[in-house]
N, C-alpha and C positions, 0 to 999 in steps of 0.2 A: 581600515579594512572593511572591507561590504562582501556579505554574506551571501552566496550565491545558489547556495547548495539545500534549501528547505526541504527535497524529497528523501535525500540521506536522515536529517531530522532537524527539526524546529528550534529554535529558542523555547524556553518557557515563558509564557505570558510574566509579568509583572502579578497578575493579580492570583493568577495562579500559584506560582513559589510562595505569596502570603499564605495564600489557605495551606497550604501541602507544613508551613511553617509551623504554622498553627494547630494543627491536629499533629505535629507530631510531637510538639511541645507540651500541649494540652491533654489530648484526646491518645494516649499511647496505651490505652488499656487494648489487652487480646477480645477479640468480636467475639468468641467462645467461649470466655469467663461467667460465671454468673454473676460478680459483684458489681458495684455502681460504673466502672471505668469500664470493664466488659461492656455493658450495656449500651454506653455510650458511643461508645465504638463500633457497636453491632448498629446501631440507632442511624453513626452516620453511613456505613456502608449501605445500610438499606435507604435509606433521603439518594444517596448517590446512584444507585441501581434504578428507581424510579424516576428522576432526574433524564438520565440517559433511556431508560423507555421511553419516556413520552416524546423526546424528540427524536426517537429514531419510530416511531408511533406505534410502540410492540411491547404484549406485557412484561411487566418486569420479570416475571421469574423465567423468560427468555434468555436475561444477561446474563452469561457466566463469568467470570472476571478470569483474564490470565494473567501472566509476563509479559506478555505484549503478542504482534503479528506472528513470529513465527512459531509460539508454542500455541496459537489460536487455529493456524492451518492447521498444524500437527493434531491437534485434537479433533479437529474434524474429519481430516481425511481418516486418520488412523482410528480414531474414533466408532466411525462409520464403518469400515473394512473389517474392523473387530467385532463390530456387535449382528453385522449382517454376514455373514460369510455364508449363511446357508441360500442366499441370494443369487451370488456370483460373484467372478476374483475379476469382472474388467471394468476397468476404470476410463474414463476419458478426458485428457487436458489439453492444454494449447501447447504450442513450442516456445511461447514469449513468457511463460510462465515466473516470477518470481522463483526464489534460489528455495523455498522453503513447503515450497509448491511442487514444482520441477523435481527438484531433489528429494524429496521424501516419495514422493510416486515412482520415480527409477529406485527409490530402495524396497518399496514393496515389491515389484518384480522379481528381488534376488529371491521372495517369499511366496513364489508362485501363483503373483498376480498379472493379470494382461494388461498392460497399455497401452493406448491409442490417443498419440501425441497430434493435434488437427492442425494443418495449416494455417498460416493467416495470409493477408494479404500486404501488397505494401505499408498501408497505413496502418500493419499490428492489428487487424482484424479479423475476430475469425467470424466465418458467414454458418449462421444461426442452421441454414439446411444440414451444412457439415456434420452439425451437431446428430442433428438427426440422421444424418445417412451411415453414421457411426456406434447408434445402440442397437446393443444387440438382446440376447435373452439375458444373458448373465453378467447384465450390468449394472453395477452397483452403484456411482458416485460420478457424477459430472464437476468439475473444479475448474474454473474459469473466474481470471480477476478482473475486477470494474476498471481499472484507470492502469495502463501502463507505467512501470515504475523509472523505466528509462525513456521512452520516447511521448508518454503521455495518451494514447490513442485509448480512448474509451470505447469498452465493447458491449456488445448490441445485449445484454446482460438480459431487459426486459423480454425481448423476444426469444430469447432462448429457455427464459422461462416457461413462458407460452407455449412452446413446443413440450416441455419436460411435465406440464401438469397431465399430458395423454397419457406420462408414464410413472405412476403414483409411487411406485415400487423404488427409483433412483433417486437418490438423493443427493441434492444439488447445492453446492458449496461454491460462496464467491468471495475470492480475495478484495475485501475493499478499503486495504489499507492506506493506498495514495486516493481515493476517493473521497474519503467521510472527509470533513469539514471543508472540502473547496466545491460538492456540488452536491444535490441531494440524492442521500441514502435511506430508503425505506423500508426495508428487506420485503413487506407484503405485498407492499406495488411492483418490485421484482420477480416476487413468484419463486425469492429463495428461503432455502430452507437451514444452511448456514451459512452466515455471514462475517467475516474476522476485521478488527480494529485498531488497531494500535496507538496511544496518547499525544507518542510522539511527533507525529507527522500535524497535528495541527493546536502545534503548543501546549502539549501537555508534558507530563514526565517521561523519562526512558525508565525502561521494564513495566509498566503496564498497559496492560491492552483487552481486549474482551472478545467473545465468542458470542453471534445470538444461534440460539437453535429455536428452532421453531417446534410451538409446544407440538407436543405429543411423540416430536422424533427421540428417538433413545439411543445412545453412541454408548461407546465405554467409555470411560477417564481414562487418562494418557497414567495419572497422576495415583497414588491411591495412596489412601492414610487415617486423617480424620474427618474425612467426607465435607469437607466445604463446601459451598458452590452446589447446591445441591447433589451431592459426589460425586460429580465429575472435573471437580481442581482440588481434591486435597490442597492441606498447606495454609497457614496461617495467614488470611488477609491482610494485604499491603495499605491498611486504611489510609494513610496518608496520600498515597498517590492513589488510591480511586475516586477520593476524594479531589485528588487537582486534576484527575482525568475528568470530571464528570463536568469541573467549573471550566474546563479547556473546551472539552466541544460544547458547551451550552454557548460561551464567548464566541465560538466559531460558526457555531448556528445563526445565532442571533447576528451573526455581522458576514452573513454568506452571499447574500445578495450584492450588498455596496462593495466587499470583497473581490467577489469575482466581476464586476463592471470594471474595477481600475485594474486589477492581473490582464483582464483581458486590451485593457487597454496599450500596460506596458506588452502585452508580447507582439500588439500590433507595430510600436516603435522598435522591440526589441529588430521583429524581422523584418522590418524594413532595412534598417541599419546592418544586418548582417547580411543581405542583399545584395550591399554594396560591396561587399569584401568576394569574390569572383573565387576562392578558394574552397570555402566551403559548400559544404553539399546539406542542406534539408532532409534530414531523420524524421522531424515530425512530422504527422499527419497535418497541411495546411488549414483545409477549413476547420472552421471553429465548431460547426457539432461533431465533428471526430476525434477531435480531442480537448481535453484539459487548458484552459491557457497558464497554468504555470507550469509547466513543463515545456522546454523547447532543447532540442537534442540536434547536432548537426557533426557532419564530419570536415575534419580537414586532411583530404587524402597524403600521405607521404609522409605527414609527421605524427608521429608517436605522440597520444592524447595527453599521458602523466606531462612528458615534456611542458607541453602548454598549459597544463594546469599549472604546476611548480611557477611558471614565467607566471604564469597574469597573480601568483598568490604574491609576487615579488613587486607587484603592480600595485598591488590593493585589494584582491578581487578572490574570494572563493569558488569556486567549480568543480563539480567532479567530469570522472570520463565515464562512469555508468552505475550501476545499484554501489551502494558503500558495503555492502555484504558480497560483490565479485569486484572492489573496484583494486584489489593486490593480485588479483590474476594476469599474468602476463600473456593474454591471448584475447583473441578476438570477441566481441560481445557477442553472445546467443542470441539474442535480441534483435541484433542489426542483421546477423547470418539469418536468422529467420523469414526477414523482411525478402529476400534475396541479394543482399547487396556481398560485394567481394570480400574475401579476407581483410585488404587494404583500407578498405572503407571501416569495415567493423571493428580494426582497429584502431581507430582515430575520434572516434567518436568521442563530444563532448555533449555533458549534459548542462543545462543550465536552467534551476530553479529556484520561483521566489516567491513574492508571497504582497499583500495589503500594505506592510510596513516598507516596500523600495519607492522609492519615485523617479520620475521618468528621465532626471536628472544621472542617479545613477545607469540607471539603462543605458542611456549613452554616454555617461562615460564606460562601461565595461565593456559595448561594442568597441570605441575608439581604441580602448586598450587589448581588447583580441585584434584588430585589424594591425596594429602594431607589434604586436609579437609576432603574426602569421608573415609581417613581411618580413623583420629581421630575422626568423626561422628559414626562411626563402633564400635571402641571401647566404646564409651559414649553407646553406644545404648543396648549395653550388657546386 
């Protein structure tokens, strides 16, 4: 079987499960105790916080640690909305938004907040003016993510920053959780003011993940209790995994450059090879600075996507048909409907992500093996 699927989540590195093994064997004392094991524990959560400052190049007491991506938006957004309300209730995001983005902002609504969800383009892009032709007095929060989590399309994050520093007042939040470890995140060169993480997406553990806020902003805690996190994550630290979160993206730092040279290499073979197959239809953004190269998303209009996932897992071959947080939904991707493409399209849609560890060997075998299921799907379909 070969893994197809790295945007849903990662393996864990090899060396990472050693640490995470290790501190929890060892090092299991509570980070809030005062005795030797507390200590230690506290000792490694802070080495690990510092760690991930400096490579994301922002002071540490920036990181607040969570559960991972989606309780990081949630803090943010909700966060923000809470602590500023004397500001304004309108909010502004994209339509390709992430389920935990998307979704938490239509529930604010029921709370008598305003939304203003921006167009994108075909390529999943929303155009930076947008941004602007969209604040108004009583707007509180801008929330736009770096890296598409179904078709990969990376959005103009920096210049929209650049527009939001005219407006000191809004506070600007960006999903960068298919971003961090495949291309650089630096939250201060972006110009944002929160930024969310998650371990899993570049070989770390599942359920941890981090929030940066940039100093001096002040949100509320989602969480409350015995003030962790500088009180805004209650809840006893998960030292084990922030600890194999911290050695996960330090690995994926340090090996980001020769990474994404060979990703982008296979996605040149990938789409060459599904070029050839006259069925499918191209989701992602072609050129290479618009989007990610380990993401490539395409449709095959007429057959139903799970179908063809299930065939090529019978092949050898993992895939999904779009986020693994929508992909039990029986309906069309939001994501592709946004792009403007048809119902038909949008429900067909596959995605397909990988990562340093495929080589181009496999590449082509799991073209050959989708061009072979789309025909025998062809002929059944007769």
């Amino acid at each position: 079987m070969v893994y197809f699927d790295y945007s849903a989540t990662s393996p864990v590195h090899p060396e990472v499960a050693r640490s995470i093994y290790e501190v929890m064997t060892k090092y299991y004392g509570n980070p809030s105790s005062l005795h030797q094991l507390g200590v230690e524990a506290e000792k490694l959560v802070m080495r690990s916080r510092e760690q991930i400052a400096e490579l994301m190049q922002v002071p540490r007491s920036s990181i607040i640690f969570t559960s991972g991506g989606s309780e990081s938006n949630n803090l943010a957004i909700k966060g923000v909305v809470s602590r500023w309300q004397s500001r304004g209730k309108h909010i502004i995001t994209t339509a390709v938004e992430h389920s935990s983005v998307y979704d938490t902002c239509r529930q604010l609504e029921k709370y008598g907040y305003d939304l203003t969800i921006l167009p994108v383009d075909q390529d999943g892009r929303v155009d930076p003016e947008s941004v602007r032709d969209a604040i108004r007095e009583d707007t509180v929060l801008v929330s736009i993510m770096h890296v598409n989590n179904e078709i990969g399309s990376i959005q103009p994050i920096e210049q929209i920053g650049a527009i939001l520093q005219q407006y000191p007042k809004i506070v600007y939040h960006v999903d960068a959780v298919q971003a961090a470890g495949k291309i650089p995140v630096y939250p201060k060169r972006l110009g944002v003011d929160l930024l969310s993480l998650s371990a899993h997406k570049f070989r770390g553990p599942k359920g941890i993940g981090l929030l940066y806020k940039r100093e001096g902003l002040r949100i509320d805690p989602l969480i409350a209790g015995g003030g962790q996190e500088a009180g805004l994550r209650s809840g006893t630290e998960n030292v084990p995994y922030i600890v194999g979160m911290a050695k996960a993206f330090r690995l994926a730092i340090h090996d980001l450059d020769d990474a994404r040279r060979h990703v982008s290499e296979l996605r040149r073979v990938l789409l060459s090879r599904l070029g050839d197959i006259p069925e499918l239809k191209l989701n992602t953004p072609l050129e290479e600075d618009r989007a990610v190269p380990h993401i490539v998303n395409v449709s095959c209009i007429g057959m139903k996507s799970e179908v063809i996932v299930h065939a090529l897992e019978q092949r050898g071959f993992y895939i999904s048909s779009r986020s693994a947080c929508s992909s039990h939904e029986d309906k069309p991707s939001r994501i592709l409907l946004a792009l403007g493409y048809s119902d038909d399209r949008a429900v067909s849609g596959l995605r397909i992500s990988f990562a340093k560890e495929h080589t181009i060997e496999q590449i082509e075998q799991l073209a050959d093996a989708l061009r072979t299921t789309v025909k025998e799907m062809k002929q059944v379909l007769r």
